[in-house]
VOVO-337132 format. One line per 2 residues: number of its first residue (from 0); for each residue x, y, z of C-alpha. Coordinates in pm, 1 decimal. Layout:
// residues N
NUM = X:Y:Z; ... .
***
This chain:
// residues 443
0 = -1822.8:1255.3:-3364.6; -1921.2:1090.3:-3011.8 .
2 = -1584.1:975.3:-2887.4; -1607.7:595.7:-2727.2 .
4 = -1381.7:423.1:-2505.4; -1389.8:51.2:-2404.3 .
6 = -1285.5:-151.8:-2155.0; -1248.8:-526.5:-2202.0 .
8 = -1185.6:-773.6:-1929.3; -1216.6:-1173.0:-1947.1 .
10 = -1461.2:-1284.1:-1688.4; -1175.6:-1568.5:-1596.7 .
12 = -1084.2:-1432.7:-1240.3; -1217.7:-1096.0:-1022.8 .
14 = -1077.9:-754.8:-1116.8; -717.0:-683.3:-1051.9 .
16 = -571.4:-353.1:-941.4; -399.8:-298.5:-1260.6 .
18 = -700.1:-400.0:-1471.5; -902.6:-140.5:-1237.4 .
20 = -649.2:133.6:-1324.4; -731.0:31.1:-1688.8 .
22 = -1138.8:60.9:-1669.9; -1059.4:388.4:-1455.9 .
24 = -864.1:561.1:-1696.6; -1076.8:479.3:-2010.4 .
26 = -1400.1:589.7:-1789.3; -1228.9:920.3:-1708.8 .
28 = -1101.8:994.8:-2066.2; -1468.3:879.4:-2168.6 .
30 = -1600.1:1123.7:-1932.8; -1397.2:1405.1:-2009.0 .
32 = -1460.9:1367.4:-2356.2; -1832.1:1370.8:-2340.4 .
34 = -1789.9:1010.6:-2465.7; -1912.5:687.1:-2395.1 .
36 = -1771.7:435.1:-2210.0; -1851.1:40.0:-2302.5 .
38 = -1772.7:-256.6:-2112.4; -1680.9:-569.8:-2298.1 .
40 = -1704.6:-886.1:-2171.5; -1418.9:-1086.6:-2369.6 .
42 = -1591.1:-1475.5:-2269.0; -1475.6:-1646.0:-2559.9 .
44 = -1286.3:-1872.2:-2343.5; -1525.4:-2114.2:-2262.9 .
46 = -1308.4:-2330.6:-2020.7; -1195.4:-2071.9:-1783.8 .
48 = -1507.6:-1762.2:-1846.3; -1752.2:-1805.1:-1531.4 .
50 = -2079.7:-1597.5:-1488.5; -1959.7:-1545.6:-1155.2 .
52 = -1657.3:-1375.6:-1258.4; -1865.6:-1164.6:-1480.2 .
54 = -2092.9:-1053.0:-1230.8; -1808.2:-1019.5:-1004.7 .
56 = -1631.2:-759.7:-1290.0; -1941.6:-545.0:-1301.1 .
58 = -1989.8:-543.8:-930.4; -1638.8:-427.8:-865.6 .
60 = -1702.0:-204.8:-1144.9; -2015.2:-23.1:-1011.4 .
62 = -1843.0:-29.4:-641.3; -1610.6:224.9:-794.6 .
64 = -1861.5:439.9:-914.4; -1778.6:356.7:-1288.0 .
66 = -2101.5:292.4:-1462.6; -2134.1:220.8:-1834.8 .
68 = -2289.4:326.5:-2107.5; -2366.6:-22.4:-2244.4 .
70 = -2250.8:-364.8:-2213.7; -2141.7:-620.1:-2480.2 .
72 = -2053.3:-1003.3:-2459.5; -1839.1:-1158.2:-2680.1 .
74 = -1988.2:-1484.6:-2654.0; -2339.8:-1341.4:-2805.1 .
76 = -2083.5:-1180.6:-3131.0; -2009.7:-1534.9:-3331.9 .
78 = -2201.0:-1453.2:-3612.4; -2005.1:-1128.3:-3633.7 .
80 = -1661.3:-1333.1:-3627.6; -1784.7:-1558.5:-3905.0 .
82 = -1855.0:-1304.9:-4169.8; -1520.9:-1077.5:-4080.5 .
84 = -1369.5:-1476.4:-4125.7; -1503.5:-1518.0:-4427.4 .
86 = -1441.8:-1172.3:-4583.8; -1065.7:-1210.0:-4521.3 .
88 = -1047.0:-1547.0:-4590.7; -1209.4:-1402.7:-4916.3 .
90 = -963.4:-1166.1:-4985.1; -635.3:-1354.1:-4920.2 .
92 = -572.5:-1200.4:-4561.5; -649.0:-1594.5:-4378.9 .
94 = -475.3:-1908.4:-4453.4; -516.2:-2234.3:-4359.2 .
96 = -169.2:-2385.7:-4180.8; -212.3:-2783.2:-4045.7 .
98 = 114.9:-2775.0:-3834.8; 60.3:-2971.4:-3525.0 .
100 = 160.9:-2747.7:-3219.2; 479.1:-3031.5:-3157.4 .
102 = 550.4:-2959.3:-3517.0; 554.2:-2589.9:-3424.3 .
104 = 746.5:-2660.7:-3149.7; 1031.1:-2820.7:-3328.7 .
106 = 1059.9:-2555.5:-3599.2; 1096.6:-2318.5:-3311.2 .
108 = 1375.5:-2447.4:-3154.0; 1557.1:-2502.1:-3474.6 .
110 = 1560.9:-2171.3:-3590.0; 1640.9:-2087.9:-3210.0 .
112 = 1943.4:-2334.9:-3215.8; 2044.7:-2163.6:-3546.2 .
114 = 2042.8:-1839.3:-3390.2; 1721.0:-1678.7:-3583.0 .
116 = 1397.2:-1522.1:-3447.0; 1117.5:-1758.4:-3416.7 .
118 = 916.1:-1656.9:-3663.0; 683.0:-1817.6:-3837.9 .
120 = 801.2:-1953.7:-4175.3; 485.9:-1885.7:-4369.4 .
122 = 541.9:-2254.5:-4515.3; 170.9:-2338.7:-4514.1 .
124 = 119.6:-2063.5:-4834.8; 293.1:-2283.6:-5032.0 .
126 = 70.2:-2605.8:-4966.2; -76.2:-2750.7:-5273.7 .
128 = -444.7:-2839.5:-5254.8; -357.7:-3256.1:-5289.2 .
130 = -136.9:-3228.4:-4942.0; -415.1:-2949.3:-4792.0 .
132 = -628.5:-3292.3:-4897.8; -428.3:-3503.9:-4745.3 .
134 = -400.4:-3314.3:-4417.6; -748.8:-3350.5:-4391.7 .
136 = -814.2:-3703.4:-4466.4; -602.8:-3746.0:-4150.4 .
138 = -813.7:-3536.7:-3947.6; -607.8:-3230.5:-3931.5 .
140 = -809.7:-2947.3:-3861.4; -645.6:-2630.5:-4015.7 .
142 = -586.8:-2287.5:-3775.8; -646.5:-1993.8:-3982.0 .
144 = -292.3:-1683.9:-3996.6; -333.9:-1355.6:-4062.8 .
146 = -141.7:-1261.9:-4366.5; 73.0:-1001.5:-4186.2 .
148 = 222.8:-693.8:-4457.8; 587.4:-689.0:-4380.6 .
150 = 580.1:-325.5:-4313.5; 661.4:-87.1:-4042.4 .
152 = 320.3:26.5:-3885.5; 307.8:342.2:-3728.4 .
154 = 74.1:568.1:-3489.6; 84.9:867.3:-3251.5 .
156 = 37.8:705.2:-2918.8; -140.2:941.3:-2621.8 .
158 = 126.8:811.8:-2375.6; 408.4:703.5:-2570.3 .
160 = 427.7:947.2:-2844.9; 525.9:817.8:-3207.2 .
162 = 529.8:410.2:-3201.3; 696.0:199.7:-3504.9 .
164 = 680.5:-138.5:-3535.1; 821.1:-346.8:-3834.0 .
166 = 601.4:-672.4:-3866.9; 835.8:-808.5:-4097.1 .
168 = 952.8:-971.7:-3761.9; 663.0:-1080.7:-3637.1 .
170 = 484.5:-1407.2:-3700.7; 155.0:-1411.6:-3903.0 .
172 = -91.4:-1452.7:-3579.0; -330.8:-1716.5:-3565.8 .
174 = -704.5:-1582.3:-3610.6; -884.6:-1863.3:-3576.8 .
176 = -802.9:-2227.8:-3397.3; -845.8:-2551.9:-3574.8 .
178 = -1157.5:-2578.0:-3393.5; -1273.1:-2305.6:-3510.7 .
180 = -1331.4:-2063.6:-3209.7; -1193.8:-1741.5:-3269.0 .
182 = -841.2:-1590.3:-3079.4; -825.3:-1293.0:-2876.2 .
184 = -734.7:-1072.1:-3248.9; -989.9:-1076.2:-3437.0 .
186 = -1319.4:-1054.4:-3230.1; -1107.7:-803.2:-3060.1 .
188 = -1092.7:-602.3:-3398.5; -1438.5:-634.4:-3486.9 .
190 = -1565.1:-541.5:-3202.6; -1398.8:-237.1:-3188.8 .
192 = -1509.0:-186.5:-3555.5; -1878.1:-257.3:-3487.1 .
194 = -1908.6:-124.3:-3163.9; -1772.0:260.5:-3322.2 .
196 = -1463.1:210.5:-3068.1; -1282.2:558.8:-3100.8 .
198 = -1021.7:520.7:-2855.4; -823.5:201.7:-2733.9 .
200 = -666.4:252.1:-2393.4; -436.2:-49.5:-2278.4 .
202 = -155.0:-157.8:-2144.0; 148.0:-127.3:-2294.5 .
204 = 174.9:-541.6:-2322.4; -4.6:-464.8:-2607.3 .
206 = 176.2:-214.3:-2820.5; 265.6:-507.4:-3074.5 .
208 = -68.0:-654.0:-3083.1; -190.8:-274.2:-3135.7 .
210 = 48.8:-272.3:-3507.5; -128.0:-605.0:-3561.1 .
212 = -483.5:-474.2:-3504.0; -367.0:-173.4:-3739.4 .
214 = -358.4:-455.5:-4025.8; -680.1:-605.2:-3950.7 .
216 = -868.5:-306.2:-3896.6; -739.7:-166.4:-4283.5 .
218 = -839.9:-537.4:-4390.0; -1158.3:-552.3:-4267.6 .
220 = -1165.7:-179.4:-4434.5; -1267.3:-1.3:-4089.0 .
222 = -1149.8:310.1:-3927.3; -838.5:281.2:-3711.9 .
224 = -896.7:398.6:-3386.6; -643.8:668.7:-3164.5 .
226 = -407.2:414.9:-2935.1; -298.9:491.7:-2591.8 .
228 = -30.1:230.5:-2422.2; -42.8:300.0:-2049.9 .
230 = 289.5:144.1:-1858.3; 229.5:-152.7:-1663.8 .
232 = 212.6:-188.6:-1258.4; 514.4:-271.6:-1012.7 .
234 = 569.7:-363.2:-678.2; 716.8:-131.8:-421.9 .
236 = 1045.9:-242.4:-437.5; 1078.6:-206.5:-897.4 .
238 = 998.7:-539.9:-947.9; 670.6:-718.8:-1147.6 .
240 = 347.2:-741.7:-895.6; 338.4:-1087.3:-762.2 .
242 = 152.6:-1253.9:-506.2; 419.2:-1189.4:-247.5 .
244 = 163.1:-850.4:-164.0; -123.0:-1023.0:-70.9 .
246 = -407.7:-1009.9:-272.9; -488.1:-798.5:-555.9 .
248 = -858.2:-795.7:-692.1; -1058.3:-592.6:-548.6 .
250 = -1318.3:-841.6:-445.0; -1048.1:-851.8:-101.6 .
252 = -991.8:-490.1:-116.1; -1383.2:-422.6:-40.4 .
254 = -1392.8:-697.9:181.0; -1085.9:-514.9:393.0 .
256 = -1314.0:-239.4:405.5; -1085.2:-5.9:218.1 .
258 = -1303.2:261.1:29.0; -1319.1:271.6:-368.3 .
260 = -1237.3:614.6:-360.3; -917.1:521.2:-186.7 .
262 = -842.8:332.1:-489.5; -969.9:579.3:-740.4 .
264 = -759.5:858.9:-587.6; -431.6:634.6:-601.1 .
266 = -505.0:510.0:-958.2; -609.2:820.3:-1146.6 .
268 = -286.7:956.5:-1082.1; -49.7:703.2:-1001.4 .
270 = 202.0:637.5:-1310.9; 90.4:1050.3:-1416.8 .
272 = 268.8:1386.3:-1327.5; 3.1:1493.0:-1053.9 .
274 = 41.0:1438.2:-731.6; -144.5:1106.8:-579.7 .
276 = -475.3:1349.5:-358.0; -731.7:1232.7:-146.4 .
278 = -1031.7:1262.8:-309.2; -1365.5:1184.1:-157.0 .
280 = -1592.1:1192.7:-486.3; -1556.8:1079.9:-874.2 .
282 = -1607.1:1453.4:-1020.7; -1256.1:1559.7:-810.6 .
284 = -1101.9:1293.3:-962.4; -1170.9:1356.4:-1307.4 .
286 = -1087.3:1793.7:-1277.4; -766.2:1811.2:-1412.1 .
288 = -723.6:1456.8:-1546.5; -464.5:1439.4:-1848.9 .
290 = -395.1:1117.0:-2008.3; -85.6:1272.5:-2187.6 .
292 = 76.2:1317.1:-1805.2; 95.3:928.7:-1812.2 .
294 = 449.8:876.1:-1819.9; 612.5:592.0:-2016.4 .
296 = 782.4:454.5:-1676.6; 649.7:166.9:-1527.0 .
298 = 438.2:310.6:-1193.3; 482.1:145.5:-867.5 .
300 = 181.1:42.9:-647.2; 207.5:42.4:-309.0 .
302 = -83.2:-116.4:-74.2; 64.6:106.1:208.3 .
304 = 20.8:414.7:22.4; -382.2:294.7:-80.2 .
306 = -427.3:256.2:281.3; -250.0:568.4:368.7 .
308 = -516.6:742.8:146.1; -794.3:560.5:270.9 .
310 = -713.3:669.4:607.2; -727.4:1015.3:479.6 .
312 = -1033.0:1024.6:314.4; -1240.4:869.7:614.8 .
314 = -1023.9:1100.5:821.6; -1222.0:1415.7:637.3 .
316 = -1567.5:1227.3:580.6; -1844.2:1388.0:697.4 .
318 = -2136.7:1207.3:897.1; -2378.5:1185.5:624.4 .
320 = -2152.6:955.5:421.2; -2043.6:774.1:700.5 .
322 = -2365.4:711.2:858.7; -2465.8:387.5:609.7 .
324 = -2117.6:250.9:626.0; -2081.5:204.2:1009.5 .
326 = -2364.3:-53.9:1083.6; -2297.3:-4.8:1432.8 .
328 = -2655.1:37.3:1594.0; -2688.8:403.4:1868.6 .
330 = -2381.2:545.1:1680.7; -2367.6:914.1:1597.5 .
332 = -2275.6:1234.3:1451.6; -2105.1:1320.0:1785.9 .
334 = -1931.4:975.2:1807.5; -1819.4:964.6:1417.8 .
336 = -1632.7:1268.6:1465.4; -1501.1:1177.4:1752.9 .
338 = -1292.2:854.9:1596.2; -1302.8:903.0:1260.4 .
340 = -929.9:1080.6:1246.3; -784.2:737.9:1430.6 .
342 = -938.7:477.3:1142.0; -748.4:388.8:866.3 .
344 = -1048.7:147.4:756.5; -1437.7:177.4:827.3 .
346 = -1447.1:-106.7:1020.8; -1204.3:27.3:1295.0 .
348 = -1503.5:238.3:1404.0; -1607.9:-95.0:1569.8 .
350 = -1332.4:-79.1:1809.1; -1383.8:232.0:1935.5 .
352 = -1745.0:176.0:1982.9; -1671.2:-131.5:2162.7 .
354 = -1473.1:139.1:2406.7; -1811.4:394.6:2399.6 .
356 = -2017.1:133.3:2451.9; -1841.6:-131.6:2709.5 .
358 = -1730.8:-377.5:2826.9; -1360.6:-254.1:2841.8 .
360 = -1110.5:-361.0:3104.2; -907.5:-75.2:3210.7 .
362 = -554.7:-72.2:3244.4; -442.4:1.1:3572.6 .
364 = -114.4:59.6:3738.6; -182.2:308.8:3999.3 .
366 = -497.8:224.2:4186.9; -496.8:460.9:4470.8 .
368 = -442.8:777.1:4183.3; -722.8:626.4:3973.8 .
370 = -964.4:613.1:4318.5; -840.8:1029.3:4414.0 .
372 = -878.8:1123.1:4038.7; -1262.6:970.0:4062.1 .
374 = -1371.8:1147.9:4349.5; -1236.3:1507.1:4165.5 .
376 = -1504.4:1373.1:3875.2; -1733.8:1630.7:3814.5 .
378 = -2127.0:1574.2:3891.6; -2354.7:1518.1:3667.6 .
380 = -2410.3:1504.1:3253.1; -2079.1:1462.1:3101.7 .
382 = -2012.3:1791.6:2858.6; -1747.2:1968.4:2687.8 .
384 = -1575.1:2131.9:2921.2; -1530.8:1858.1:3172.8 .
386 = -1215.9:1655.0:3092.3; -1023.7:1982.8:3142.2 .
388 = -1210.7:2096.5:3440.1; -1145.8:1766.5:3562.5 .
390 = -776.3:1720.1:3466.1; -706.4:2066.6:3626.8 .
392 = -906.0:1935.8:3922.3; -667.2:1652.1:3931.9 .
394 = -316.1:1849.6:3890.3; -375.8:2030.5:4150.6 .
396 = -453.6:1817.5:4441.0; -285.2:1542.9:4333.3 .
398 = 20.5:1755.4:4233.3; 62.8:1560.4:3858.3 .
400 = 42.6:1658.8:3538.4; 120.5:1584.8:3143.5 .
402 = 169.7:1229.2:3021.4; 175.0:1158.9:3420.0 .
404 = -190.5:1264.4:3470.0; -323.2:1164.0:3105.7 .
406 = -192.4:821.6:3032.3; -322.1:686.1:3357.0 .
408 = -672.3:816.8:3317.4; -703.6:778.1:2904.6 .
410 = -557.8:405.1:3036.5; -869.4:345.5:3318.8 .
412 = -1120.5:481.9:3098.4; -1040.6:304.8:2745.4 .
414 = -812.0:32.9:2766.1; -561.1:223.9:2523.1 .
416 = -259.6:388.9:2532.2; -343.2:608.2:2211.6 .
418 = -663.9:714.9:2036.1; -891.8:1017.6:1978.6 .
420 = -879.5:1342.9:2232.7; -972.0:1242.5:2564.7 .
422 = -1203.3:1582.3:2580.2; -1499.1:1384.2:2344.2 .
424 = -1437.1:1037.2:2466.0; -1542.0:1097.2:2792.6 .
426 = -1859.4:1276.0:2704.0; -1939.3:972.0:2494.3 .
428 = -1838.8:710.1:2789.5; -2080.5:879.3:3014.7 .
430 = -2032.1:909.9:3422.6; -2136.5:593.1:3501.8 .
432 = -1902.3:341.3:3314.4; -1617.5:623.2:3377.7 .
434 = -1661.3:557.5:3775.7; -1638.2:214.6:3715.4 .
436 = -1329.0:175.6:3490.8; -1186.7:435.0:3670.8 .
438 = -1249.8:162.0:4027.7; -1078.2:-95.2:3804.5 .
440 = -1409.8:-299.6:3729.6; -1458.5:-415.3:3353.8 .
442 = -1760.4:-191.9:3188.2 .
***
């Protein structure tokens, strides 16, 4: 049997880190599998579901290098949610309750104030048909519950091992809203039933909707699918993600200019056993991936670290992926490794071109050892060999050397303190605009 994996996001805001770690690990599990991997667009929410959001999903999506096998939106399913309605309703599973939500309210906070759960009192079962009447002549509109079993439902979770939950403290959920739409259950469910879903890969805010599903899916007389409950995302310091970290989605991460393998390297593993590796391609990620070396503890994401690996995979990138990134126009092999191990993002290659390339003011502190150290410049073509012929030069007439002799001239010629070896930059900077930085002239 083809094994398929799903991931569904609501197209009401651009991808979030932890939802990418989601769609990551179900494409990688897919993958390994021989599987296929589905994205599910869950738009039933018709206030807050943009198509820009949903283009904005698959975009992010297909920036990571996660393509799908097909694509499915909720909002073409309705038919599908009216017959699964209507067979449950059929067999006893859906009732119709015509509490007002302040009415729900209040029963809440009674059974609050009298020290009991707030569960759902399952009062609407015993309406007779005259007050269901009634109710209606007033223009109540009935939402639909889920006759829950009271039961203990059970599975062997991929991350968390054997999972119990006893429903008999849950509420009956609401299926379907008094105006009829549909709530996040049920075309959840049958989706996943018509869709062949073999695997359900989520975050462990789920597990009690998962013992809920259970129910519905043995209603509805499907196939239960295998469960996996992956632990949710913290900030560096323990605590929940918040927007204290900047932003999140990776709309902002591309626009940084961080690379989606940086992400994919940092997510794959992050929360597992492995070690967190650079990787520079999708195929390295997925050798060796595990989902049972998820641990149950909540994982910790750390922007520094995804920008620590960024650096590194740039850091070992070789020209012929670099080339389309840098959009800088006369840049090079020679010039990309040059700079590339002082980036931490692609767009810190401008910089450093701006130093190639001119204008750059120098800084200067010693004049007069600047003018003596440009008249020991060698002649001609710039080449390999003639930063140390010229530093030797230079240490031994002028009687200088280490950070002495090499801060002042890596100063003159690039306007830094710090950068890549001195050797390369100067065959990149050429004679010309070295003679002039090194006379204290802007170029």
């Amino acid at each position: 049997m083809t094994t398929k994996f799903r991931f569904a996001p609501s197209p009401t805001g651009y991808l979030h880190v932890g939802n990418a770690r989601l769609a990551l690990i179900n494409w990688l599990y897919a993958r390994k599998s021989g599987g296929e991997f589905v994205l599910r667009l869950d738009d039933t929410d018709e206030e807050r579901s943009t198509e820009e959001f949903a283009n904005g999903i698959q975009e992010d999506l297909k920036w990571l290098g996660l393509e799908w096998d097909d694509l499915k939106k909720q909002s073409d399913r309705g038919e599908a949610y009216t017959a699964a309605f209507e067979k449950l309703k059929a067999d006893g599973r859906l009732y119709p309750c015509y509490e007002t939500g302040e009415e729900l309210e209040y029963k809440r906070k009674r059974q609050l104030s009298r020290r009991l759960p707030p569960v759902y009192d399952r009062s609407a079962l015993e309406l007779t048909d005259e007050q269901k009447a009634a109710y209606e002549a007033e223009g109540r509109k009935p939402h639909w519950r889920f006759l829950l079993d009271q039961e203990v439902v059970k599975w062997n979770d991929h991350v968390r091992g054997d999972v119990e939950v006893d429903c008999a403290s849950m509420s009956d959920p609401v299926l379907i809203r008094s105006d009829g739409r549909p709530l996040y259950h049920l075309p959840s469910v049958v989706d996943d039933v018509d869709f062949a879903i073999t695997h359900v890969i989520r975050g462990e805010d789920h597990v009690s909707n998962t013992a809920l599903h259970i129910q519905i899916f043995k209603a509805l007389g499907a196939s239960v699918p295998e469960f996996a409950h992956i632990p949710l995302l913290m900030g560096p310091d323990g605590g929940p993600l918040s927007k204290r970290l900047g932003s999140l989605s990776l709309k902002d991460f591309r626009e940084d200019g961080l690379e989606p393998m940086s992400i994919n390297s940092l997510l794959a593993r992050l929360g597992s056993s492995d070690n967190v590796e650079p990787r520079s391609h999708l195929d390295q990620v997925l050798e060796g991936f595990d989902i049972s070396r998820f641990s149950r503890a909540a994982a910790k994401f750390d922007p520094a670290e995804l920008r620590n690996l960024n650096a590194k995979i740039l850091h070992d990138m070789p020209w012929e992926e670099a080339k389309d990134c840098l959009n800088l126009e006369g840049a090079g092999e020679d010039f990309w490794m040059t700079i590339r191990g002082n980036i931490e993002v692609i767009k810190d290659a401008a910089a450093w071109w701006q130093v190639v390339t001119g204008p750059v003011t120098p800084v200067v502190e010693d004049q007069e050892f600047l003018t003596k150290a440009a008249e020991l410049l060698p002649a001609g073509e710039m080449g390999d060999d003639s930063w140390k012929e010229w530093t030797n030069a230079v240490k031994e007439m002028l009687g200088v050397k280490g950070k002495a002799l090499f801060m002042p001239l890596r100063q003159a010629l690039t306007g830094q303190s710090r950068g890549p070896e001195m050797d390369k930059m100067l065959v990149l900077i050429g004679r010309e605009k070295a003679l002039a930085r090194l006379a204290g002239e802007t170029a």
